[in-house]
C-alpha positions as a LaTeX table, in Angstrom:
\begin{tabular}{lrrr}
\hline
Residue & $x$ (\AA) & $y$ (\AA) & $z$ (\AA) \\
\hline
Unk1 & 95.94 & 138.95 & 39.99 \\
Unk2 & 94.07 & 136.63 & 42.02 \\
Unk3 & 95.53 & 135.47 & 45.90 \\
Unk4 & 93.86 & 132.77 & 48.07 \\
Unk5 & 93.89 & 132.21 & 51.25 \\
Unk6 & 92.11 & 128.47 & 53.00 \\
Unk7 & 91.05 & 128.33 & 56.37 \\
Unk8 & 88.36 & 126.23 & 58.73 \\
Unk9 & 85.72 & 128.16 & 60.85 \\
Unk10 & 84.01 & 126.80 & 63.69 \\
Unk11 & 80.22 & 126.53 & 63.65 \\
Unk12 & 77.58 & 124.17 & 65.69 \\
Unk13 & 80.89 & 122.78 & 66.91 \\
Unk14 & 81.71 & 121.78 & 63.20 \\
Unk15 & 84.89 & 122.74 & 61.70 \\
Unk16 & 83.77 & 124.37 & 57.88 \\
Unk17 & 86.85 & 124.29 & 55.69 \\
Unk18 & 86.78 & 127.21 & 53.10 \\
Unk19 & 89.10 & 129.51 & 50.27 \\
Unk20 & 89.18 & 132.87 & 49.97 \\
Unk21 & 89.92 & 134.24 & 46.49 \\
Unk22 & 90.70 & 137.88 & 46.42 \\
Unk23 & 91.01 & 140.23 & 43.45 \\
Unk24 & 94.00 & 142.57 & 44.01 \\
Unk25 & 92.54 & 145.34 & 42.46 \\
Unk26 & 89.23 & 146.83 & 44.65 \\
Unk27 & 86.80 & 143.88 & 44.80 \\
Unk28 & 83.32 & 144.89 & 43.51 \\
Unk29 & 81.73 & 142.48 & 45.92 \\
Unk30 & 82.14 & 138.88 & 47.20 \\
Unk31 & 80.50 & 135.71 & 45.42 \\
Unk32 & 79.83 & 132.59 & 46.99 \\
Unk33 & 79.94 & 129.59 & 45.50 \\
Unk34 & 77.79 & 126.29 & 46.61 \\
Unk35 & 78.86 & 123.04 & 45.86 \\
Unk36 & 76.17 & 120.11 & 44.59 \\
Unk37 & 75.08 & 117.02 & 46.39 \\
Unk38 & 78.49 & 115.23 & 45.62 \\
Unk39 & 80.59 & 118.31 & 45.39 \\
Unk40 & 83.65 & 120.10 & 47.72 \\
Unk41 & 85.46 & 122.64 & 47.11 \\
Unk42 & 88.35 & 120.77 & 45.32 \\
Unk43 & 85.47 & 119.70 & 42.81 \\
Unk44 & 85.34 & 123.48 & 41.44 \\
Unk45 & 89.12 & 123.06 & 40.34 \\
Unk46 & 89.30 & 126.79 & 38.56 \\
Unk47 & 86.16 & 127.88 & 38.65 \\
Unk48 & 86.26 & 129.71 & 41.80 \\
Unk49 & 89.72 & 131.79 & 40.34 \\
Unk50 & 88.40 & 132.25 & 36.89 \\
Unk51 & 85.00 & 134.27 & 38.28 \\
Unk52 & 87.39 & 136.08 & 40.40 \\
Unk53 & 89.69 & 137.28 & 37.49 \\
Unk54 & 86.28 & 137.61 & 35.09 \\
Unk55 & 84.36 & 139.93 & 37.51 \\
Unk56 & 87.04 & 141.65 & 39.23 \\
Unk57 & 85.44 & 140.17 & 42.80 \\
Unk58 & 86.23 & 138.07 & 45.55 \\
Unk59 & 85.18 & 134.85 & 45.74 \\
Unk60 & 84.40 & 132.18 & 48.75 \\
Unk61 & 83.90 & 128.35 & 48.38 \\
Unk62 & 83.45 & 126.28 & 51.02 \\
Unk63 & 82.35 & 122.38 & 52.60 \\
Unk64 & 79.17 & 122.02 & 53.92 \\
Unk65 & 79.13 & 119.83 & 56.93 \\
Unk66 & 80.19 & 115.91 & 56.21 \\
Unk67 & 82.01 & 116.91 & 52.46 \\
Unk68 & 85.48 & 117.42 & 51.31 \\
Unk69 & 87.92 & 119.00 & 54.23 \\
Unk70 & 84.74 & 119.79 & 56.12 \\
Unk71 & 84.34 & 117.86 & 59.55 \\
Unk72 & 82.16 & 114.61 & 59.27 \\
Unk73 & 78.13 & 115.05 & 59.28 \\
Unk74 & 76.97 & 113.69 & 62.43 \\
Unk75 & 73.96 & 112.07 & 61.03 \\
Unk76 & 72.90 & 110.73 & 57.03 \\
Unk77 & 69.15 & 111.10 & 58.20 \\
Unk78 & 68.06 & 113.87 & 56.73 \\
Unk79 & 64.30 & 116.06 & 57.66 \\
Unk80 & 62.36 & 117.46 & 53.93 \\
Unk81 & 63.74 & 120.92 & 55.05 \\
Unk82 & 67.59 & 120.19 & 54.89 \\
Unk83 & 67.90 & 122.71 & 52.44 \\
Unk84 & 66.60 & 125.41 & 54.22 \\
Unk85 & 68.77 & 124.34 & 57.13 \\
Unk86 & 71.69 & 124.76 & 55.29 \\
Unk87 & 70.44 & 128.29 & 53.60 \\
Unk88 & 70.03 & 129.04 & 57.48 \\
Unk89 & 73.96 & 127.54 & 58.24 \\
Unk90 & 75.43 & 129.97 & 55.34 \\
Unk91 & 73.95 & 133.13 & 56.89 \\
Unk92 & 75.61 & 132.09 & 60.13 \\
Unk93 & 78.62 & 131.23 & 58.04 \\
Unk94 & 78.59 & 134.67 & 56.28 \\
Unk95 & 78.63 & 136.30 & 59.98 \\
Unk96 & 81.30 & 134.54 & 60.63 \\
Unk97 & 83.31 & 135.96 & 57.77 \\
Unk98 & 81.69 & 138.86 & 58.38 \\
Unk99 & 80.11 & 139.79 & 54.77 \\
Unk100 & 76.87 & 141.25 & 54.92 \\
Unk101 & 75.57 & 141.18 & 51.39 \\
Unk102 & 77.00 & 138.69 & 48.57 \\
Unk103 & 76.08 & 137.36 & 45.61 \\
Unk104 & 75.67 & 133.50 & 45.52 \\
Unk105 & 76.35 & 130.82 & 42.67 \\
Unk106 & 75.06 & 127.56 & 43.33 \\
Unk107 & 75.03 & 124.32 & 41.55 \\
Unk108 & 72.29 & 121.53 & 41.74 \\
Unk109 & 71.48 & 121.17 & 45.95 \\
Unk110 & 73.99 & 124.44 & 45.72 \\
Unk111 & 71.41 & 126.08 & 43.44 \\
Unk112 & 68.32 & 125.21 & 45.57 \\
Unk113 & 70.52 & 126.69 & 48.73 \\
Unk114 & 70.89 & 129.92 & 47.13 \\
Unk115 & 67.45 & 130.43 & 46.10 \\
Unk116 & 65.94 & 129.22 & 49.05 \\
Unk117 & 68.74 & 131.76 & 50.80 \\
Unk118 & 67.66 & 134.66 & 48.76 \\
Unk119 & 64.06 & 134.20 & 49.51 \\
Unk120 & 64.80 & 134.02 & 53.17 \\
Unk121 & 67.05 & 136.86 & 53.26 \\
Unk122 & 66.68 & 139.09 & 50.56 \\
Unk123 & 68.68 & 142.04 & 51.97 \\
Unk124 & 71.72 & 139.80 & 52.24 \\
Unk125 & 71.09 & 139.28 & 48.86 \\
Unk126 & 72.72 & 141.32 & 45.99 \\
Unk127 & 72.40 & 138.67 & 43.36 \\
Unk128 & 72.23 & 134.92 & 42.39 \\
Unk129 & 73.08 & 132.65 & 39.71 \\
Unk130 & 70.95 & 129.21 & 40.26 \\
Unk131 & 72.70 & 125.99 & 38.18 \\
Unk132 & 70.52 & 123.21 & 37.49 \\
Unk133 & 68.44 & 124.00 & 40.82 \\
Unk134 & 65.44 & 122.07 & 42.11 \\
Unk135 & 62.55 & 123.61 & 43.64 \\
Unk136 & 60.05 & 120.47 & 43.35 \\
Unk137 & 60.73 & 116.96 & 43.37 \\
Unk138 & 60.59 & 115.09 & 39.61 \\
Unk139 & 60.03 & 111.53 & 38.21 \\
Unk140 & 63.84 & 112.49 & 36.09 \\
Unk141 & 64.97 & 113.51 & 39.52 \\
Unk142 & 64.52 & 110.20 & 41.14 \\
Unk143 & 65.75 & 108.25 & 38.17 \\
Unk144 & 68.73 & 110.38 & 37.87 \\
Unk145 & 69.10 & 109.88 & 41.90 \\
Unk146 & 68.86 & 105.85 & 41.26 \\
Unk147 & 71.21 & 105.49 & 38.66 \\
Unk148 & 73.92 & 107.38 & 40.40 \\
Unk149 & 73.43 & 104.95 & 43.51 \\
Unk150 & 73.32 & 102.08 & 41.01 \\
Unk151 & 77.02 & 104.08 & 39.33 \\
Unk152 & 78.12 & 104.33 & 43.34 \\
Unk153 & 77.29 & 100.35 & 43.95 \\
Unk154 & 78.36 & 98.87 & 40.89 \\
Unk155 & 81.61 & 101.02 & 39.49 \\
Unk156 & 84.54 & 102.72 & 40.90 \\
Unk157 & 82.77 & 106.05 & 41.57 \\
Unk158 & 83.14 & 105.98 & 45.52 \\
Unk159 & 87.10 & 105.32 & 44.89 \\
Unk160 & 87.01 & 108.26 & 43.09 \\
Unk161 & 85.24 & 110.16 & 45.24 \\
Unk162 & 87.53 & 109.12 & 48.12 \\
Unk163 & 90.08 & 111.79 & 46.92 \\
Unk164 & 87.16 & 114.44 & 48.24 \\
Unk165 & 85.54 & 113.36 & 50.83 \\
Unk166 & 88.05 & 110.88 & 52.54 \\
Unk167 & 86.67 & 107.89 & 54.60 \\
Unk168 & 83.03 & 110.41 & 54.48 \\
Unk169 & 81.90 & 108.85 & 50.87 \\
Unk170 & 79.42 & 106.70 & 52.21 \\
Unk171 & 77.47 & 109.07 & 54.29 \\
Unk172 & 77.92 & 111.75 & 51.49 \\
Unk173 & 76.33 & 109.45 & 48.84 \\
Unk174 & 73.90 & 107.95 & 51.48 \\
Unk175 & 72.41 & 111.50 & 53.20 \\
Unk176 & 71.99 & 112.19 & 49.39 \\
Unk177 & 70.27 & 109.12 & 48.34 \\
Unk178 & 67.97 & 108.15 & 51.29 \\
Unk179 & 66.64 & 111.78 & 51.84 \\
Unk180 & 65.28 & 111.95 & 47.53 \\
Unk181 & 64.40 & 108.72 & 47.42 \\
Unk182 & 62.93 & 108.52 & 50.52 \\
Unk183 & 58.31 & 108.30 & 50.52 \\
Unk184 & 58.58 & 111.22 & 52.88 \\
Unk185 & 60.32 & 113.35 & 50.68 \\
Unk186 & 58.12 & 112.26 & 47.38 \\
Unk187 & 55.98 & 115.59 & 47.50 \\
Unk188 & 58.52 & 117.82 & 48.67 \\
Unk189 & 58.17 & 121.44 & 47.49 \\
Unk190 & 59.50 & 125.40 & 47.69 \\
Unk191 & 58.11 & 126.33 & 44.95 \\
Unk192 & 55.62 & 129.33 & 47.04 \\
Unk193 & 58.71 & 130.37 & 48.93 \\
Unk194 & 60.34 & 131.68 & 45.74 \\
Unk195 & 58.45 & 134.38 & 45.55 \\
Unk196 & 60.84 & 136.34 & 48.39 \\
Unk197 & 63.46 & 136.15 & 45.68 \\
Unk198 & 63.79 & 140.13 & 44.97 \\
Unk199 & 67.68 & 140.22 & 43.49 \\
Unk200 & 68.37 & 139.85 & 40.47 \\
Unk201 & 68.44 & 135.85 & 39.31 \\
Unk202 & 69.73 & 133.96 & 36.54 \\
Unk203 & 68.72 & 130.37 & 36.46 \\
Unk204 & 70.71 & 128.08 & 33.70 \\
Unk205 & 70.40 & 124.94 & 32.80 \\
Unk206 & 71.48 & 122.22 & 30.21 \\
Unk207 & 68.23 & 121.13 & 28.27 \\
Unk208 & 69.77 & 117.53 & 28.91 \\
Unk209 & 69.62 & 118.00 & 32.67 \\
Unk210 & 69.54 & 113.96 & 33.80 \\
Unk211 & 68.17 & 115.38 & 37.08 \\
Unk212 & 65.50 & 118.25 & 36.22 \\
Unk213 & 63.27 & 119.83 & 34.03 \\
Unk214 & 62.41 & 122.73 & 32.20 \\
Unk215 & 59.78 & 123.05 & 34.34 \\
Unk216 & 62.21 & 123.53 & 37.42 \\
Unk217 & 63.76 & 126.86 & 35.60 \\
Unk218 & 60.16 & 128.24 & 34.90 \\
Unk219 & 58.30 & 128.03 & 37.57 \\
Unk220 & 61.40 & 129.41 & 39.54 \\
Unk221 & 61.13 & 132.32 & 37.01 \\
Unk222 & 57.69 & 133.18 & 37.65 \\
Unk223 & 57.26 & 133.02 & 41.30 \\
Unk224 & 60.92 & 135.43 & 41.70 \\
Unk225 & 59.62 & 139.14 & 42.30 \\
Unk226 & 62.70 & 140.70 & 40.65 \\
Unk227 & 65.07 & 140.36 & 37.66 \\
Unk228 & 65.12 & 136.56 & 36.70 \\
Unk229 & 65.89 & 135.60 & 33.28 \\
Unk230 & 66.30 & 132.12 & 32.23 \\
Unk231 & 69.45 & 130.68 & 29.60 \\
Unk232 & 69.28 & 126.95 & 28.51 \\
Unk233 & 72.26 & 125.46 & 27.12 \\
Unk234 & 70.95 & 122.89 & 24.32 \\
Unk235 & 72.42 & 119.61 & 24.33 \\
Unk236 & 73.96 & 120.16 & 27.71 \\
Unk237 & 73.58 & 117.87 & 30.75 \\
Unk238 & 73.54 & 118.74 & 34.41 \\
Unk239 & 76.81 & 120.79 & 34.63 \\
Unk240 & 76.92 & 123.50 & 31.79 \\
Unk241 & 79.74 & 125.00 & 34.06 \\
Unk242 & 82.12 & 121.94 & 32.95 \\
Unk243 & 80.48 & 120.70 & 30.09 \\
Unk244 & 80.52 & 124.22 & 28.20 \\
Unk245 & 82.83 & 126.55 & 30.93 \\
Unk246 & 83.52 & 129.11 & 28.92 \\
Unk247 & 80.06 & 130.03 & 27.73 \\
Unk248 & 78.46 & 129.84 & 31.28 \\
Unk249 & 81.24 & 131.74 & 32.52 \\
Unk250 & 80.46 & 134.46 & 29.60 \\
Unk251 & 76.32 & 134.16 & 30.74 \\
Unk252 & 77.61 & 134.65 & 34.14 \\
Unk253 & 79.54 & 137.98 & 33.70 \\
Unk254 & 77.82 & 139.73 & 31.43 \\
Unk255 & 74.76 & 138.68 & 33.96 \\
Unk256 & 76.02 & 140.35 & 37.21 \\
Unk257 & 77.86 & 143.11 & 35.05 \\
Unk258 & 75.03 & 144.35 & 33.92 \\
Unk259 & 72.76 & 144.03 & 37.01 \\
Unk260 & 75.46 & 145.07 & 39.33 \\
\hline
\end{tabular}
């Protein structure tokens, strides 16, 4: 049986909404989950329970700064290192909640903030599961990027991202555009810095990705110093965890089960 529990934290004088899902039985270890560059923590609907029932763990979800029930971002400017800053904001987070060493699951900017995360602090690290991660920046990035602000401008996706985010849809989408599509941001790159992964990674990804590569899962692959295997769902877009759920969540547990 799963229980959950939702609270806010206080951090950089920034109220971080999050969920707690605990196994009743003895957790084998806490997983956190990182949303993408659109995401919340409503956005992961079951997700968050079913990996709680699946690998007999807790689980923690939570809103970056400016998303979902989080408190508003105070600026949509964005530096080429924001990811690192927030890798650096969810080891302050984790102090808060006092958890030493978890395992992360990210999705998309999620993915990139766990692997970026486990490279910077590999003994906080037990394991990671990288979704449709970016470590480099791609020409099928930046289209993908332009035709969701083109989707954001021209249909009703910010009045159905409203429900989320609140009257914070326009700096969410913004912060996200501005900072890929920015010139300054063209040659961005982390690809040396995953070689301080040491835990054990699995990236996946949908061989339809509309936002990445191949090339994003290999190279990721061959710079990690550990375990990292790859799995690539064919004819699968940018979210194999909706698009085929219950075969990523079977890739997923039989993943950490047997590396854990």
């Amino acid at each position: 049986m799963i229980t959950a529990i939702q609270d806010c934290v206080l951090i950089n004088q920034k109220n971080v909404f999050y969920k707690h899902f605990t196994h009743t039985e003895q957790s084998r270890y806490t997983l956190v989950l990182l949303h993408d560059s659109l995401g919340c923590v409503t956005l992961w609907r079951d997700w968050p329970a079913l990996l709680a029932e699946h690998l007999h763990c807790d689980v923690v979800v939570y809103d970056r700064v400016g998303y979902g029930l989080s408190d508003k971002m105070t600026t949509t400017v964005r530096g080429r290192d924001y990811l690192k800053d927030e890798a650096v904001f969810l080891k302050v987070f984790l102090e808060e909640l006092e958890l030493d060493k978890v395992v992360l699951f990210g999705h998309s900017d999620g993915a990139s903030i766990a692997l970026l995360f486990a490279a910077m602090y590999p003994d906080s690290t037990l394991a990671l599961v990288a979704e449709a991660g970016h470590i480099f920046v791609e020409q099928v990035t930046l289209d993908g990027v332009r035709a969701a602000k083109t989707a954001y401008e021209t249909t009703d996706l910010g009045e159905r991202l409203v429900k989320y985010h609140g009257t914070k849809v326009d700096d969410v989408v913004k912060a996200w555009v501005d900072t890929w599509l920015s010139p300054a941001f063209a040659d961005w790159t982390v690809e040396q810095e995953m070689a301080g992964i040491t835990a054990p990674l699995l990236f996946i990804q949908g061989d339809l990705d509309e936002y990445g590569s191949l090339a994003q899962v290999d190279k990721t692959i061959q710079r990690a110093k550990g375990i990292a295997e790859k799995v690539i769902f064919p004819n699968v877009g940018h979210t194999p965890h909706k698009e085929v759920k219950e075969l990523t969540l079977e890739t997923i547990v039989a993943f950490l089960n047997k590396n854990l």
